[in-house]
C-alpha positions in Angstrom: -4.9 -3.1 40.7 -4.4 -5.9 38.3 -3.7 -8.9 39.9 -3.3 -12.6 36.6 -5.6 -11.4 34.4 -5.7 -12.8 31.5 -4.2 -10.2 29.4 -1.0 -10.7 32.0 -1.0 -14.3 31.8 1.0 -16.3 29.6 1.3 -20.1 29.7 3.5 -22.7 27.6 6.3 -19.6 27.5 9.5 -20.9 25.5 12.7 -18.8 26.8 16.1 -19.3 26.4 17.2 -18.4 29.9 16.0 -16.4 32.9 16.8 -13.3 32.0 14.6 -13.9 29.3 12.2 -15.0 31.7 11.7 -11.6 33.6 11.9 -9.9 30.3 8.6 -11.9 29.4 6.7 -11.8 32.5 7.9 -7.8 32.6 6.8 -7.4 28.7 3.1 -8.9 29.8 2.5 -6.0 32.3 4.3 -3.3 29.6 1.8 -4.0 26.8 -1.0 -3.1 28.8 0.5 -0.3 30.4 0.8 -1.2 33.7 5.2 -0.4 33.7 7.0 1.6 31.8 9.9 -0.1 29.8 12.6 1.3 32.7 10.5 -1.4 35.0 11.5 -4.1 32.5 15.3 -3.0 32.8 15.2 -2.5 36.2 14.3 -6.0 37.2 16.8 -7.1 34.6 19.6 -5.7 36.5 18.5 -6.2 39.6 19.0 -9.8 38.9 22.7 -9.6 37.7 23.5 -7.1 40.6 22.0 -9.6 43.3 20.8 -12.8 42.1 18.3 -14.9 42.1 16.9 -13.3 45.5 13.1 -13.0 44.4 13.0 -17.1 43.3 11.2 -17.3 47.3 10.1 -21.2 46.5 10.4 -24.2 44.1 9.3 -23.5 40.9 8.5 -19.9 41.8 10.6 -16.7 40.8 8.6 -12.8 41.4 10.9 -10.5 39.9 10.3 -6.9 41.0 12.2 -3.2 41.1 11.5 -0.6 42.6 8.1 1.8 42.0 10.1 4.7 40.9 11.8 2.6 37.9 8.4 3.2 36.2 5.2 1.3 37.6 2.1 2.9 36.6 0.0 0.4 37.9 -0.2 -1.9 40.7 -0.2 -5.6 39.2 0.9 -9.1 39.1 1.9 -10.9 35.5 2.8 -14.4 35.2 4.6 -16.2 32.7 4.2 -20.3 33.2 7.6 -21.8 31.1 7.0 -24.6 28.7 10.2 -26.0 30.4 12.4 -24.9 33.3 14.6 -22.7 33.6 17.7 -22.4 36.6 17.8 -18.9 37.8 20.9 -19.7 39.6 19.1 -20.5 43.1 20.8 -23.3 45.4 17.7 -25.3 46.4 14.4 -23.8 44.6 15.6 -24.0 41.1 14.1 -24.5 38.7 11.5 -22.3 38.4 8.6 -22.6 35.7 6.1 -19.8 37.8 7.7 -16.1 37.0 5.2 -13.6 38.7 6.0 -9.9 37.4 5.1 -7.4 40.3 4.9 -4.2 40.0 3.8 -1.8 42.9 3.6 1.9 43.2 4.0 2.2 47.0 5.4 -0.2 49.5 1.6 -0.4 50.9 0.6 -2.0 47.3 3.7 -4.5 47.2 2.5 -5.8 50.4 -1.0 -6.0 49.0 -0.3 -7.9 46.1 2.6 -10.0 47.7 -0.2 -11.3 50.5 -2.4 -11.9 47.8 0.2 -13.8 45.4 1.8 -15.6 48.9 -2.0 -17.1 49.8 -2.6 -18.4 46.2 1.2 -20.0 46.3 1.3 -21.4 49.7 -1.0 -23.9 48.7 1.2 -26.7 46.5 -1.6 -28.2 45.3 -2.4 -24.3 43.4 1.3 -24.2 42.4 1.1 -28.1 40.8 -2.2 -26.9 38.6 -0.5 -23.1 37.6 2.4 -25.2 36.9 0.5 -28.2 34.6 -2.8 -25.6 33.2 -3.1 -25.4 29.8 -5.0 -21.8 29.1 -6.2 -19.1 31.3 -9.4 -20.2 31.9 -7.7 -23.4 34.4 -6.2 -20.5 35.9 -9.0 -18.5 36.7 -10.4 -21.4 38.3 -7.9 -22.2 40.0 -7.9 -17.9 41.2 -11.9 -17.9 41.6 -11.2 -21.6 44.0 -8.7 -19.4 46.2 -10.8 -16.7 46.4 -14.1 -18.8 47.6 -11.4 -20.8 49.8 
């Protein structure tokens, strides 16, 4: 299981919309393997056939598809936009946090969903993910929940 490390982390990401958006966070976890490029696709029309569903707070969108659209590996990628982007969700847009997940059984999506929902639950984490400048504020701010 990866779960934001730094070769799945991106931060100051510059898209044009947030389609784009799920394409880069899905991209992070397709260079190292993780997905196949179905998985990438997948997520990208699971947003145009129902919306903005997986934006679950402010700031915060987890795009996901299904494990048989190509997950090889359970992980969690995340793309932190140099500006904000509207994903098209009444009261938690815009979102700046895109968390790629991809699980291979519905045991693993609740795995890595518990582990993304502690780290996000606090608004003080989500404020620093949100304002860090490189992955090693991240991993602090990762290696602080994990102590917590």
């Amino acid at each position: 299981m990866k779960f934001l490390e730094e070769n799945i982390v991106k931060v100051g990401v510059e898209v044009a919309d947030a389609e784009s958006a799920i394409e880069a966070a899905g991209n992070l976890l397709f260079t190292q393997g993780l997905v196949e490029r179905s998985y990438i696709e997948a997520m990208k029309n699971s947003f145009k056939e129902n919306g903005p569903y997986f934006v679950l707070a402010p700031q915060i969108a987890i795009p996901h598809a299904r494990p048989e659209d190509g997950v090889n590996e359970a992980s969690v990628s995340m793309v932190q936009l140099k500006n904000p982007i509207k994903f098209g969700h009444a009261s938690n847009d815009p979102v700046r946090l895109v968390f790629g997940l991809g699980a291979s059984s519905s045991d693993e999506h609740l795995t890595l969903l518990r582990e993304l929902t502690s780290l996000l639950n606090n608004q003080e984490n989500v404020e620093k993910l949100t304002n860090a400048k490189s992955y090693d504020e991240i991993k602090n701010i990762l290696e602080m929940e994990r102590l917590g």
